[in-house]
mmCIF file of the N, C-alpha and C atoms, coordinates in Angstrom:
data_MODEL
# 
_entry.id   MODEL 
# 
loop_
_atom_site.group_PDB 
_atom_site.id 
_atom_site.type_symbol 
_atom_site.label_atom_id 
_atom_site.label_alt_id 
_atom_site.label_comp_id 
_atom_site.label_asym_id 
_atom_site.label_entity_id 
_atom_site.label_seq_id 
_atom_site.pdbx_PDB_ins_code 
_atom_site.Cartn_x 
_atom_site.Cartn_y 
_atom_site.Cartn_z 
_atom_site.occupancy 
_atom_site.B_iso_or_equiv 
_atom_site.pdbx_formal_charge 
_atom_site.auth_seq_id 
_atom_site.auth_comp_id 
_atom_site.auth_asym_id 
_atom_site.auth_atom_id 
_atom_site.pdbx_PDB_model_num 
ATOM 1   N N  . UNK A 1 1  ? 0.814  -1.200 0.000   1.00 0.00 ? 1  UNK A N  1 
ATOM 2   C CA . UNK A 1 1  ? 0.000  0.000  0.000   1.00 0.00 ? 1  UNK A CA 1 
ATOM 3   C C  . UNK A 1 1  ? 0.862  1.270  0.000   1.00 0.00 ? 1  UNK A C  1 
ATOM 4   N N  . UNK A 1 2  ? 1.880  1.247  0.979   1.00 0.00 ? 2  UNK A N  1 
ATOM 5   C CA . UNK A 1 2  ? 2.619  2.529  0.809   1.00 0.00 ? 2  UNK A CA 1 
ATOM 6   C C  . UNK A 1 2  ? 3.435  2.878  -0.871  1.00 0.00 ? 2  UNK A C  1 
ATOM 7   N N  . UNK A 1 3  ? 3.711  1.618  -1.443  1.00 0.00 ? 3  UNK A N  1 
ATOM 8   C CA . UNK A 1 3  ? 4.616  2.347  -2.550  1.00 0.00 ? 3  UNK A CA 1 
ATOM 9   C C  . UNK A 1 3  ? 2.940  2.708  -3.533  1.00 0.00 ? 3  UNK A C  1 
ATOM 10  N N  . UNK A 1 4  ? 1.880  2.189  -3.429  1.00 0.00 ? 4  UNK A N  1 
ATOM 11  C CA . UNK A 1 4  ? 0.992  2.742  -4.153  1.00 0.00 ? 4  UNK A CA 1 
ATOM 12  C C  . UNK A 1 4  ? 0.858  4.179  -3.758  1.00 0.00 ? 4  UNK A C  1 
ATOM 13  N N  . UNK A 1 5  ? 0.811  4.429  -2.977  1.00 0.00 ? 5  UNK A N  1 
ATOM 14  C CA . UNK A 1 5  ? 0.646  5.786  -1.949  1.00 0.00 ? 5  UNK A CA 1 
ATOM 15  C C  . UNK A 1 5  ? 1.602  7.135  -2.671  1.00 0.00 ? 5  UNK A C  1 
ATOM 16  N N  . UNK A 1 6  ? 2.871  6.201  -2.734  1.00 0.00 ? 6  UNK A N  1 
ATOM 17  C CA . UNK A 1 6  ? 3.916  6.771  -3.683  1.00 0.00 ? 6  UNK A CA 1 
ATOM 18  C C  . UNK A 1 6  ? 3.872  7.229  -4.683  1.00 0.00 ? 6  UNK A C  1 
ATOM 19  N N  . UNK A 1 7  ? 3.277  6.109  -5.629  1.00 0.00 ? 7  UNK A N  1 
ATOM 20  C CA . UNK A 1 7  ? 3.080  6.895  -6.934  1.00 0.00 ? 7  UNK A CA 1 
ATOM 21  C C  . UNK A 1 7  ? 1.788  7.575  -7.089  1.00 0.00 ? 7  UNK A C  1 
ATOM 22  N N  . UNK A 1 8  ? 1.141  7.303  -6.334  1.00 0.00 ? 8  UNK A N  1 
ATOM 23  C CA . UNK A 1 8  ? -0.250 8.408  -6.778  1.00 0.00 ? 8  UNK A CA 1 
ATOM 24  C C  . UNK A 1 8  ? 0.637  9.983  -6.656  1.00 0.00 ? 8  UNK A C  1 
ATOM 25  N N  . UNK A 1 9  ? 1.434  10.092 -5.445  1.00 0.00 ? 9  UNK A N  1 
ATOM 26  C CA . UNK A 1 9  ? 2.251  11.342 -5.112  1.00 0.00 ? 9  UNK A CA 1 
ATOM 27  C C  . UNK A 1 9  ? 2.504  11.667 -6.388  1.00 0.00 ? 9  UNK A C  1 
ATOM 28  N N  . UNK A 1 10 ? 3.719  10.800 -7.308  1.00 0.00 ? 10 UNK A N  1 
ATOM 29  C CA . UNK A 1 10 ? 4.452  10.789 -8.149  1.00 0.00 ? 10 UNK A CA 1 
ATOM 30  C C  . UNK A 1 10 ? 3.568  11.434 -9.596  1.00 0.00 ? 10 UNK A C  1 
ATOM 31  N N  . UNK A 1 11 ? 2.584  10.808 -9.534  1.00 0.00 ? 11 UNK A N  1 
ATOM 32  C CA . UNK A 1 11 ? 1.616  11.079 -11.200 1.00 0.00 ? 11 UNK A CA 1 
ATOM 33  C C  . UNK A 1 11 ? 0.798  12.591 -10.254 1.00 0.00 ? 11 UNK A C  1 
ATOM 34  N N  . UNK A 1 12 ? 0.495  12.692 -9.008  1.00 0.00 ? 12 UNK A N  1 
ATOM 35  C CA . UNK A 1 12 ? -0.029 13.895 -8.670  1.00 0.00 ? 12 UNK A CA 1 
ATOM 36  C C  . UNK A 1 12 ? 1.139  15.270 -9.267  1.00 0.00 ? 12 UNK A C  1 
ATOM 37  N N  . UNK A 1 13 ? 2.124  14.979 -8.720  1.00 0.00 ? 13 UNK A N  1 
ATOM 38  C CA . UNK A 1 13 ? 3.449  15.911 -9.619  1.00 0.00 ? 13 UNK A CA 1 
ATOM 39  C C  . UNK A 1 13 ? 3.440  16.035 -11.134 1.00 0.00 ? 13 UNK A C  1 
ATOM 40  N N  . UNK A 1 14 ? 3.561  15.094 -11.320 1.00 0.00 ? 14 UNK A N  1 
ATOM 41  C CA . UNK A 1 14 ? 3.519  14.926 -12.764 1.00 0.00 ? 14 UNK A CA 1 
ATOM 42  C C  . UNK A 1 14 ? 2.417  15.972 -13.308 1.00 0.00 ? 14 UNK A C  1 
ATOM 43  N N  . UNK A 1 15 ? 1.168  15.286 -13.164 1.00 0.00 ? 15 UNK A N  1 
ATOM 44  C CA . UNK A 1 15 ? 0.266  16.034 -14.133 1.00 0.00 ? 15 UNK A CA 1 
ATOM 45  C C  . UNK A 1 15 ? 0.028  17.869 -13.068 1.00 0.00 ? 15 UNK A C  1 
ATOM 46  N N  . UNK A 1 16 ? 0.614  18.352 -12.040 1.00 0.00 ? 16 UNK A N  1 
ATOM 47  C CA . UNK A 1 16 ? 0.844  19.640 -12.133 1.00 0.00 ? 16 UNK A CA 1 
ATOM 48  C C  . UNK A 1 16 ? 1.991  20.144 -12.822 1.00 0.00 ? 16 UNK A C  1 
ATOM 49  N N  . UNK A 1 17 ? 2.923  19.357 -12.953 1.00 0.00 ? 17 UNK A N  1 
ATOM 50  C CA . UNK A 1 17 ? 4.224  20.031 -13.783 1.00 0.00 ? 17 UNK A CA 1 
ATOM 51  C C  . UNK A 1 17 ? 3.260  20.165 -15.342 1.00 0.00 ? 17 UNK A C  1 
ATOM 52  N N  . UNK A 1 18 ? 2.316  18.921 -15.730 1.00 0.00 ? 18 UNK A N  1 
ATOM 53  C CA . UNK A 1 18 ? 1.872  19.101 -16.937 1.00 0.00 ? 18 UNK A CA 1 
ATOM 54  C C  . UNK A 1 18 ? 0.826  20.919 -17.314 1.00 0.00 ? 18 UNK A C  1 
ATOM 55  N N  . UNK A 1 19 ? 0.164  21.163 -15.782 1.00 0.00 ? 19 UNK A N  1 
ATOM 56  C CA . UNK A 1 19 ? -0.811 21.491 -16.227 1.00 0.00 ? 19 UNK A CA 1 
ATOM 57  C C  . UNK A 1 19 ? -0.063 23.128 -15.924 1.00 0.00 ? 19 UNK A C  1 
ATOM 58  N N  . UNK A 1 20 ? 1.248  22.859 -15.639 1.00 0.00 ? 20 UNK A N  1 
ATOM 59  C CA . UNK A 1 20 ? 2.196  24.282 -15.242 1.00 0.00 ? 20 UNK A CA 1 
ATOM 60  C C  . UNK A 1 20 ? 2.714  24.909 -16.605 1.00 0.00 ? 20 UNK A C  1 
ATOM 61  N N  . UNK A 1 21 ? 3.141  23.331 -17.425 1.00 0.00 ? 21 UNK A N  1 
ATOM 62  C CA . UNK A 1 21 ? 3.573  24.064 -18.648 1.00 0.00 ? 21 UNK A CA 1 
ATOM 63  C C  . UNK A 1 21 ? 2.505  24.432 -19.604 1.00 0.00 ? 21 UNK A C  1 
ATOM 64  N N  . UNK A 1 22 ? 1.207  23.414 -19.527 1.00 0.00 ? 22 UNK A N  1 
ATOM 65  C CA . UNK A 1 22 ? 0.257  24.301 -20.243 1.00 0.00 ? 22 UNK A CA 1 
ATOM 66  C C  . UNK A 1 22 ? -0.110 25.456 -19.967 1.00 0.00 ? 22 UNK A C  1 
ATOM 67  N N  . UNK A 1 23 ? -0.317 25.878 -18.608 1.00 0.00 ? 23 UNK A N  1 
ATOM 68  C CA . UNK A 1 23 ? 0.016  27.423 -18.689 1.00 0.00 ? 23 UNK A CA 1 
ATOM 69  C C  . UNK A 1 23 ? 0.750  28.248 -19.317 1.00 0.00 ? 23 UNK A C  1 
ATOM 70  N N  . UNK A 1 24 ? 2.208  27.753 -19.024 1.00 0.00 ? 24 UNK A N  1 
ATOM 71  C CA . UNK A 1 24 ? 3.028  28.523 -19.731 1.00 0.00 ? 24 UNK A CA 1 
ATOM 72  C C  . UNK A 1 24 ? 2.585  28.723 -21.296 1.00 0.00 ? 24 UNK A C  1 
ATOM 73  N N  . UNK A 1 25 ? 2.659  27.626 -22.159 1.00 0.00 ? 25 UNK A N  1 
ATOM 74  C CA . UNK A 1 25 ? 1.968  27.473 -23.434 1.00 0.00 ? 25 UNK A CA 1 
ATOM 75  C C  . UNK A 1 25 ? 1.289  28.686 -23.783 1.00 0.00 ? 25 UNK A C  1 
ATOM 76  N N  . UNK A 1 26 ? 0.150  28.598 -23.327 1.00 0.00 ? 26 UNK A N  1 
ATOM 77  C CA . UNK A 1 26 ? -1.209 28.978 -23.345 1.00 0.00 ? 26 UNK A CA 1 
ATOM 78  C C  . UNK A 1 26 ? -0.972 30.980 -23.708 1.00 0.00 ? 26 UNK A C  1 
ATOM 79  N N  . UNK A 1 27 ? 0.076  30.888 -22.716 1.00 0.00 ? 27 UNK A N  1 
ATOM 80  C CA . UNK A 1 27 ? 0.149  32.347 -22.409 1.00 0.00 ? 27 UNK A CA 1 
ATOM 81  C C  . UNK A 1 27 ? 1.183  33.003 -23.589 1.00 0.00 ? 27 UNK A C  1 
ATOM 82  N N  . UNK A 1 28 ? 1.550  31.948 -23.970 1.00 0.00 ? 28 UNK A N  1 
ATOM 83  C CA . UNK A 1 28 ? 2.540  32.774 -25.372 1.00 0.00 ? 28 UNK A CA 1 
ATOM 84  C C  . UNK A 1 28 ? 1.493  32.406 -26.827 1.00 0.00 ? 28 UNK A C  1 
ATOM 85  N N  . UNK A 1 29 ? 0.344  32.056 -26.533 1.00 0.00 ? 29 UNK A N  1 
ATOM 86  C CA . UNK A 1 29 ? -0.491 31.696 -27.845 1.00 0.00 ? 29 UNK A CA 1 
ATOM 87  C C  . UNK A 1 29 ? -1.079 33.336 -28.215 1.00 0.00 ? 29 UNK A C  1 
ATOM 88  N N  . UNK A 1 30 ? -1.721 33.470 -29.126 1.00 0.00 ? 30 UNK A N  1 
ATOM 89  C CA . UNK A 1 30 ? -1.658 32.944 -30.684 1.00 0.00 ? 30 UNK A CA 1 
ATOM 90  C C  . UNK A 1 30 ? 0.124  33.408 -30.787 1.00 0.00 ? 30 UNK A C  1 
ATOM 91  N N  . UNK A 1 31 ? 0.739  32.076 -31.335 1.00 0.00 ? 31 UNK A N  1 
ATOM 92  C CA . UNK A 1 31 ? 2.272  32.090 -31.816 1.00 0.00 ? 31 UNK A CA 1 
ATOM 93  C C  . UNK A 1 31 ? 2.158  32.727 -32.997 1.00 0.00 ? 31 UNK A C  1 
ATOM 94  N N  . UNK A 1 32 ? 2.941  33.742 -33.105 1.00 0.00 ? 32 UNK A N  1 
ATOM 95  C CA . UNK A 1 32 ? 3.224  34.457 -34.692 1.00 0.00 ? 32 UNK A CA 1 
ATOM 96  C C  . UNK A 1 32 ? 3.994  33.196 -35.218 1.00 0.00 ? 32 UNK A C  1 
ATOM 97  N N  . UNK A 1 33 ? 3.292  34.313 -36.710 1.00 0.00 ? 33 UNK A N  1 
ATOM 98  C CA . UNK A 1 33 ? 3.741  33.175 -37.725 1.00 0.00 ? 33 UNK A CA 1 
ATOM 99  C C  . UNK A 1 33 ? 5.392  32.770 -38.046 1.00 0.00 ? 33 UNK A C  1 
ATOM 100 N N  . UNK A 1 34 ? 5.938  33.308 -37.700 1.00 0.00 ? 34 UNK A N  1 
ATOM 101 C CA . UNK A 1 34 ? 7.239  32.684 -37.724 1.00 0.00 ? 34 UNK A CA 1 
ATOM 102 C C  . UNK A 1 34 ? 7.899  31.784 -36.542 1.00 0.00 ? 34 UNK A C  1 
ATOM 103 N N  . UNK A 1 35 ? 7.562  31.713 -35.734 1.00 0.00 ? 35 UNK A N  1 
ATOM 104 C CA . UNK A 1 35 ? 7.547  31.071 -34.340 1.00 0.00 ? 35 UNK A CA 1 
ATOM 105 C C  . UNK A 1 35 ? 6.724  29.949 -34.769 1.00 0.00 ? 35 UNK A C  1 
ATOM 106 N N  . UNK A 1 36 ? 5.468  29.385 -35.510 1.00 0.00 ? 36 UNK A N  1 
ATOM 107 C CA . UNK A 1 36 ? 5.083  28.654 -36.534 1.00 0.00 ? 36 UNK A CA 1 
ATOM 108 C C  . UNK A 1 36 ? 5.651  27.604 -37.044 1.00 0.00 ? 36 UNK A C  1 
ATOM 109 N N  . UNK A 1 37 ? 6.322  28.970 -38.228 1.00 0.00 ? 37 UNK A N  1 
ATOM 110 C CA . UNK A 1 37 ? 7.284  28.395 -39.266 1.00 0.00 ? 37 UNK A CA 1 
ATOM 111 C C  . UNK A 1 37 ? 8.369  27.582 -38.255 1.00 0.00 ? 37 UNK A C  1 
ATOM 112 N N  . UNK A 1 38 ? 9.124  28.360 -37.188 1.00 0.00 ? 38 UNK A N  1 
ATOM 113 C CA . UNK A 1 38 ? 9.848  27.480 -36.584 1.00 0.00 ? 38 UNK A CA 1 
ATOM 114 C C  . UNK A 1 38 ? 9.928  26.311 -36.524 1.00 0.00 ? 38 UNK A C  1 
ATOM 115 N N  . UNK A 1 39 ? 8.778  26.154 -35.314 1.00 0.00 ? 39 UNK A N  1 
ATOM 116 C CA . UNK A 1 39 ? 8.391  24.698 -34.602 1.00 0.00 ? 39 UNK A CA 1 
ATOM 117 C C  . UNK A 1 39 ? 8.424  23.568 -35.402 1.00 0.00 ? 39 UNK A C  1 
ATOM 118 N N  . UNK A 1 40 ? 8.191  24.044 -36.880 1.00 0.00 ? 40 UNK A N  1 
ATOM 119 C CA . UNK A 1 40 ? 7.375  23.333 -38.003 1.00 0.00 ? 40 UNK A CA 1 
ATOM 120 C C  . UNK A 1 40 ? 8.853  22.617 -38.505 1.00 0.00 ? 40 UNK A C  1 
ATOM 121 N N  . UNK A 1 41 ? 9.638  23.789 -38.849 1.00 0.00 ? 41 UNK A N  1 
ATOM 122 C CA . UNK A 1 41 ? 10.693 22.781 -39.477 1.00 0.00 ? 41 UNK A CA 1 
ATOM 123 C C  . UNK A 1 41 ? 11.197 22.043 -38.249 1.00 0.00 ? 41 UNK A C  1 
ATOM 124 N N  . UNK A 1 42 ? 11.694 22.383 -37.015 1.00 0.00 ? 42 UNK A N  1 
ATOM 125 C CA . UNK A 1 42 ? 12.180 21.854 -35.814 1.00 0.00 ? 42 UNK A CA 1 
ATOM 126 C C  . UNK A 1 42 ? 11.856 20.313 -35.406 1.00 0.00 ? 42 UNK A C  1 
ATOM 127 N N  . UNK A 1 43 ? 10.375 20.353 -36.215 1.00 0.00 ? 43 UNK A N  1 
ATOM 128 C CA . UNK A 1 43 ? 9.946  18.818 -35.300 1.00 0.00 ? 43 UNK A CA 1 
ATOM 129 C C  . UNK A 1 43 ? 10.269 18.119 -36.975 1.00 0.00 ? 43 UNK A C  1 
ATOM 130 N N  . UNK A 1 44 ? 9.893  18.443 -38.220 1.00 0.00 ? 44 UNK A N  1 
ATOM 131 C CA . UNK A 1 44 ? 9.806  17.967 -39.351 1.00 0.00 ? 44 UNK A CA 1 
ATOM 132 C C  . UNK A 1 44 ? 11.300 17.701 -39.217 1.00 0.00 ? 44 UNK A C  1 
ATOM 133 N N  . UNK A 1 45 ? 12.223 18.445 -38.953 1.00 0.00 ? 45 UNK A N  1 
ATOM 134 C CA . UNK A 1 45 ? 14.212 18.152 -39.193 1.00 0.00 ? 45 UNK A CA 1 
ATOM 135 C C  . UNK A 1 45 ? 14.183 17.195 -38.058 1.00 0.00 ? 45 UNK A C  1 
ATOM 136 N N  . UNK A 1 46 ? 13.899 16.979 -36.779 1.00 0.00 ? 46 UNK A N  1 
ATOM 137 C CA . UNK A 1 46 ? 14.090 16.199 -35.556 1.00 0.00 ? 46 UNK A CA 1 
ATOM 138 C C  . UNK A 1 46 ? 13.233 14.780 -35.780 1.00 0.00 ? 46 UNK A C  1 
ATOM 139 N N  . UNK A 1 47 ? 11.983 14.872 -36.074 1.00 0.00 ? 47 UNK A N  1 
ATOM 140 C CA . UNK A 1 47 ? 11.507 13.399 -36.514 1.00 0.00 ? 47 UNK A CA 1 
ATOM 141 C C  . UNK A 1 47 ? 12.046 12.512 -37.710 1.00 0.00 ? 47 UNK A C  1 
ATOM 142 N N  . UNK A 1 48 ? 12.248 13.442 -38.473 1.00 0.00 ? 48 UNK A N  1 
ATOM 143 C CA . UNK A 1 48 ? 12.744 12.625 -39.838 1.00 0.00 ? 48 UNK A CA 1 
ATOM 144 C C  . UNK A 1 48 ? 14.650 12.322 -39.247 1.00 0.00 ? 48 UNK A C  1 
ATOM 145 N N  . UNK A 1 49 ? 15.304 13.124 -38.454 1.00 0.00 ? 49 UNK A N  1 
ATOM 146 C CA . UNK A 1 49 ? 16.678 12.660 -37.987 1.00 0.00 ? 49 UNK A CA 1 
ATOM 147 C C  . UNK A 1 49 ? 16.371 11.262 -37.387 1.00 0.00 ? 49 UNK A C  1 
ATOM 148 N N  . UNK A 1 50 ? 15.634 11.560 -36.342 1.00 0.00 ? 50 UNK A N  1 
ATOM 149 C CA . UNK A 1 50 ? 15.487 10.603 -35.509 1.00 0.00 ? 50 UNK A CA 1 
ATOM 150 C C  . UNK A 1 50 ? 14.911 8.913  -35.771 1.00 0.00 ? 50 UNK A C  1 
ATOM 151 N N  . UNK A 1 51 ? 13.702 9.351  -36.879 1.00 0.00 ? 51 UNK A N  1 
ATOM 152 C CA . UNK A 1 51 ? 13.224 8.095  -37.516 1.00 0.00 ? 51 UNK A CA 1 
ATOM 153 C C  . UNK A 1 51 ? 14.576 7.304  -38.434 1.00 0.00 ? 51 UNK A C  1 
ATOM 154 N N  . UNK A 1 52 ? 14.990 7.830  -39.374 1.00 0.00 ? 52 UNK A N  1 
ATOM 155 C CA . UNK A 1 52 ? 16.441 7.694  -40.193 1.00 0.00 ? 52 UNK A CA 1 
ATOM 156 C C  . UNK A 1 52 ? 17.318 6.805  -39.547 1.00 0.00 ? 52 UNK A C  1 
ATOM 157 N N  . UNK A 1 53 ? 17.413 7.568  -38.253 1.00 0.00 ? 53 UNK A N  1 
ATOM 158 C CA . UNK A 1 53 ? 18.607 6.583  -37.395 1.00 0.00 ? 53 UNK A CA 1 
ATOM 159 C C  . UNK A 1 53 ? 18.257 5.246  -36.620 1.00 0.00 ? 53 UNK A C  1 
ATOM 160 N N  . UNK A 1 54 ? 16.885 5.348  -36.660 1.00 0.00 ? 54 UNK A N  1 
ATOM 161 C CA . UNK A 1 54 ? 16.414 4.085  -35.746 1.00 0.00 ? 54 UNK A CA 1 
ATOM 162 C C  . UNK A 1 54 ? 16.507 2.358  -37.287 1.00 0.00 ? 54 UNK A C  1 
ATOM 163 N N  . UNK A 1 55 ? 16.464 3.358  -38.204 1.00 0.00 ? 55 UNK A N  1 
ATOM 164 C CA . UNK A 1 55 ? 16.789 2.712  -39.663 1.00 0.00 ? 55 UNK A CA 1 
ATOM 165 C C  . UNK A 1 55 ? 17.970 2.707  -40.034 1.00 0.00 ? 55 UNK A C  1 
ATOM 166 N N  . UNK A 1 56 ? 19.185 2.952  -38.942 1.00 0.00 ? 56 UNK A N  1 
ATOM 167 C CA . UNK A 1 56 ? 20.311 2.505  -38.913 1.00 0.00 ? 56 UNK A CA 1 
ATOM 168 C C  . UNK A 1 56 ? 21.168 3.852  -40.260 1.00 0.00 ? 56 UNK A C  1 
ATOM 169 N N  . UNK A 1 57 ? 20.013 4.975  -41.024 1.00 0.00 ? 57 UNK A N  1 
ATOM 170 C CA . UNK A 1 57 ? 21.249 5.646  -41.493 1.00 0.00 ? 57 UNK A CA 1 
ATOM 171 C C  . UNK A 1 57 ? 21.298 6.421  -40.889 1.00 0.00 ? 57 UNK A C  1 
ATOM 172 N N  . UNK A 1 58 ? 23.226 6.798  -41.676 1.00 0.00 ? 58 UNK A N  1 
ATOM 173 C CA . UNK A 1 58 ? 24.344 7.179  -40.734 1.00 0.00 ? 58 UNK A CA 1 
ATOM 174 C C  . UNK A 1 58 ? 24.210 8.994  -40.816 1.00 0.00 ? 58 UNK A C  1 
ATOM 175 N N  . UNK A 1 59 ? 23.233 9.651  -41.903 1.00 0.00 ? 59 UNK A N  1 
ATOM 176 C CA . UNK A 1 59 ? 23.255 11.635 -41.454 1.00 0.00 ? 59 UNK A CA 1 
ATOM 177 C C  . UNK A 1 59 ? 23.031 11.742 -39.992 1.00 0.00 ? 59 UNK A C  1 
ATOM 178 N N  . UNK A 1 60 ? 23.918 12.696 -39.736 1.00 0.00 ? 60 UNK A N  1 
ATOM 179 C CA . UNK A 1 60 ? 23.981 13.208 -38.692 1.00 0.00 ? 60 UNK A CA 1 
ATOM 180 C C  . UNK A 1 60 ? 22.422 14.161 -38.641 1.00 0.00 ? 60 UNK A C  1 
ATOM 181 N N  . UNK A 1 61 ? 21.846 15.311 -37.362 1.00 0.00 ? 61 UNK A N  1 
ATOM 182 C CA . UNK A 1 61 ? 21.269 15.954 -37.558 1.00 0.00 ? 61 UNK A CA 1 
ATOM 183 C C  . UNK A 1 61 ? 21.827 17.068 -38.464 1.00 0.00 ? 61 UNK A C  1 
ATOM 184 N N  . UNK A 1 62 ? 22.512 17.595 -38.977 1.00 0.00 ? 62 UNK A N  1 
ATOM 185 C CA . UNK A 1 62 ? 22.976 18.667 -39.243 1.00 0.00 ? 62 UNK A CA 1 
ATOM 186 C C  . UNK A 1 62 ? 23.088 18.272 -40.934 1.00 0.00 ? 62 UNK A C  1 
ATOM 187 N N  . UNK A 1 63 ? 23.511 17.432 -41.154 1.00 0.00 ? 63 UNK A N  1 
ATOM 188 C CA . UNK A 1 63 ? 23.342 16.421 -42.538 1.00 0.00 ? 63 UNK A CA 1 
ATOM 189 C C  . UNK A 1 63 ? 21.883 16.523 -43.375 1.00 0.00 ? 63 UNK A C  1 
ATOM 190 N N  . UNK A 1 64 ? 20.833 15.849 -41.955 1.00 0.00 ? 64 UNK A N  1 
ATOM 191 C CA . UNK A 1 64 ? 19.698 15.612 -42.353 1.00 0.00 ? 64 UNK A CA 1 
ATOM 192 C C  . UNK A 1 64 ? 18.700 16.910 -42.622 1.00 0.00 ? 64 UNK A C  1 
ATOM 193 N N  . UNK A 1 65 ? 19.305 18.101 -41.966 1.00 0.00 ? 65 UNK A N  1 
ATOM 194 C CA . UNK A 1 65 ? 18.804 19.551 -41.962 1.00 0.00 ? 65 UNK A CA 1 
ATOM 195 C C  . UNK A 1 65 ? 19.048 19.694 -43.503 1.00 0.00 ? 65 UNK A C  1 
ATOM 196 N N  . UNK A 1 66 ? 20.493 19.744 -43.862 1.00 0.00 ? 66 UNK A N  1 
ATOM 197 C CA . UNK A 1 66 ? 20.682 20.407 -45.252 1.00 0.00 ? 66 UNK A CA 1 
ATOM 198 C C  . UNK A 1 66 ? 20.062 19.688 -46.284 1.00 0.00 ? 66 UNK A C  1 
ATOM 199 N N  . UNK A 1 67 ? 19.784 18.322 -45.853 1.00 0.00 ? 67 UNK A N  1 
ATOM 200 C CA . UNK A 1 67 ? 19.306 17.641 -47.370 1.00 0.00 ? 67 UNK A CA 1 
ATOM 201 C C  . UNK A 1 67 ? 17.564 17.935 -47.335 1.00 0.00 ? 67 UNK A C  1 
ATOM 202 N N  . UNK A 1 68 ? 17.547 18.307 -46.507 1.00 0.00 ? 68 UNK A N  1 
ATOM 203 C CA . UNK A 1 68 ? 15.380 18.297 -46.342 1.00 0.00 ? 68 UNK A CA 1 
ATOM 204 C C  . UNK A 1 68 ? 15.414 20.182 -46.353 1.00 0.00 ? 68 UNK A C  1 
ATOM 205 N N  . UNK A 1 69 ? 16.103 20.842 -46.173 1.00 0.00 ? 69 UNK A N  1 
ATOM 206 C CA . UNK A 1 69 ? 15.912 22.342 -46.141 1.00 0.00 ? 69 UNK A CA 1 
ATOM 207 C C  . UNK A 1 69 ? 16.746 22.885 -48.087 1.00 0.00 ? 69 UNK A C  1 
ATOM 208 N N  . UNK A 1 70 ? 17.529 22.377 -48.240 1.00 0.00 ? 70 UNK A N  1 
ATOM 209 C CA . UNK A 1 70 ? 18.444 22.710 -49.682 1.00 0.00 ? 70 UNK A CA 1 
ATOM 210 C C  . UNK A 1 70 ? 17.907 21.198 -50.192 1.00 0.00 ? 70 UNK A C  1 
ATOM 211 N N  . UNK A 1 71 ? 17.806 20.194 -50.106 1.00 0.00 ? 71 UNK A N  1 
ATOM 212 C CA . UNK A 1 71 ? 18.276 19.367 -50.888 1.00 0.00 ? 71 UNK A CA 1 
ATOM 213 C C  . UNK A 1 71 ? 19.282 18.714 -51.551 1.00 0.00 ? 71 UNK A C  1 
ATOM 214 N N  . UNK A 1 72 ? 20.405 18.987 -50.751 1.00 0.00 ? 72 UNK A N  1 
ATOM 215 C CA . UNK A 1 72 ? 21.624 18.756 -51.079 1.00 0.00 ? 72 UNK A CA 1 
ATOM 216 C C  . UNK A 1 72 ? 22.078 17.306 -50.329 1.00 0.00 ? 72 UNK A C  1 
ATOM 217 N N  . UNK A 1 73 ? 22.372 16.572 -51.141 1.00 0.00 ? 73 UNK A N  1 
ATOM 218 C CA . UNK A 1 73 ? 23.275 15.128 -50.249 1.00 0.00 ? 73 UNK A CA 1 
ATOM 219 C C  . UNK A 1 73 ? 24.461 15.423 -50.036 1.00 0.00 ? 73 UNK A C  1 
ATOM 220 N N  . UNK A 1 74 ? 24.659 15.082 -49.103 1.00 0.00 ? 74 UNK A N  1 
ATOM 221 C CA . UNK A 1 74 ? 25.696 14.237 -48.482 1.00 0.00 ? 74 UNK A CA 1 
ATOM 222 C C  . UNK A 1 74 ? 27.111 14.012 -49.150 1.00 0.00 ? 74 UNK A C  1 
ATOM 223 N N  . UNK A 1 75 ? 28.539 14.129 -49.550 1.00 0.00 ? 75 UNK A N  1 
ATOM 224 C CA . UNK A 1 75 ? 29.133 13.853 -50.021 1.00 0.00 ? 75 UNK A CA 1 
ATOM 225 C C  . UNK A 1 75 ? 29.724 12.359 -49.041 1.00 0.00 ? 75 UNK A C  1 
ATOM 226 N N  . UNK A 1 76 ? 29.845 11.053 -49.726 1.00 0.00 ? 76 UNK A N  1 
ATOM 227 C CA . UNK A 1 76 ? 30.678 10.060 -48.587 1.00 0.00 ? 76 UNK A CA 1 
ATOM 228 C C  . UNK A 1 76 ? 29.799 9.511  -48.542 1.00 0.00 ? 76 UNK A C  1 
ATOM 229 N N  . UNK A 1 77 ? 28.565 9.718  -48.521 1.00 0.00 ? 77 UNK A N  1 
ATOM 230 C CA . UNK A 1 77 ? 27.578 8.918  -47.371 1.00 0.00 ? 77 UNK A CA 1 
ATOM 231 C C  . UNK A 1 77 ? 26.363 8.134  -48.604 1.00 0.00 ? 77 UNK A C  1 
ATOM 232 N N  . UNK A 1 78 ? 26.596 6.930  -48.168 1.00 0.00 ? 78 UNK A N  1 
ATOM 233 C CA . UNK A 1 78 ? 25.334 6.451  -49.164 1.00 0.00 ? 78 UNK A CA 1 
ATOM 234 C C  . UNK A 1 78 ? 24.460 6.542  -49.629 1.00 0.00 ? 78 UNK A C  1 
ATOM 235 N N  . UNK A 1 79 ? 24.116 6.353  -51.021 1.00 0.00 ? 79 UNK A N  1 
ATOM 236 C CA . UNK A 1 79 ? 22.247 7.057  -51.581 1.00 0.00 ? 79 UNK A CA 1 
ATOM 237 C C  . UNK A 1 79 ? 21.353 6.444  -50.999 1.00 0.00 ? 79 UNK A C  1 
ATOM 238 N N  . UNK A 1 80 ? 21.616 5.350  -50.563 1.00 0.00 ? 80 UNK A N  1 
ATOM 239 C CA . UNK A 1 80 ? 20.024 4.712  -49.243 1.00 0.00 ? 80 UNK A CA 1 
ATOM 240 C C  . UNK A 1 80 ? 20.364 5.755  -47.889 1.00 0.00 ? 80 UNK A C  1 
ATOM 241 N N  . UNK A 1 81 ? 20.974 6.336  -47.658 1.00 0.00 ? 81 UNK A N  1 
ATOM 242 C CA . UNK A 1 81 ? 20.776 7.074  -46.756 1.00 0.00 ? 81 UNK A CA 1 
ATOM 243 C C  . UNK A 1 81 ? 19.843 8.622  -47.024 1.00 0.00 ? 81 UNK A C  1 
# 
């Protein structure tokens, strides 16, 4: 009973840290449009890095930025990548 006791504590924290940053959120909305544009490439360059590598290729993030923002490959690095 006590470590249940525990985590109710634990998820009670939790979802105020959650409902702290939705505040925060909330209070910088409506995001201008370039703050937008940001986020947009940020998660589009970070998911597609991140998916890539779990598929074992070798672009770095910084790699995977230039070929999805220019279109430019890679010199060295394989065309399945």
């Amino acid at each position: 009973m006590i470590a249940m006791r525990g985590d109710i504590l634990e998820l009670d924290l939790l979802l105020q840290r959650i409902d702290n940053n939705r505040e925060i959120i909330n209070a910088r909305r409506p995001l201008k449009p370039e703050e937008v544009r940001e986020l947009d490439a940020y998660f589009k360059i970070g998911s597609t890095y991140a998916s890539n590598a779990l598929e074992g290729n070798s672009l770095t993030l910084e790699e995977t930025k230039v070929l999805l923002e220019d279109g430019i490959t890679v010199g060295g690095k394989p065309i399945r990548d």
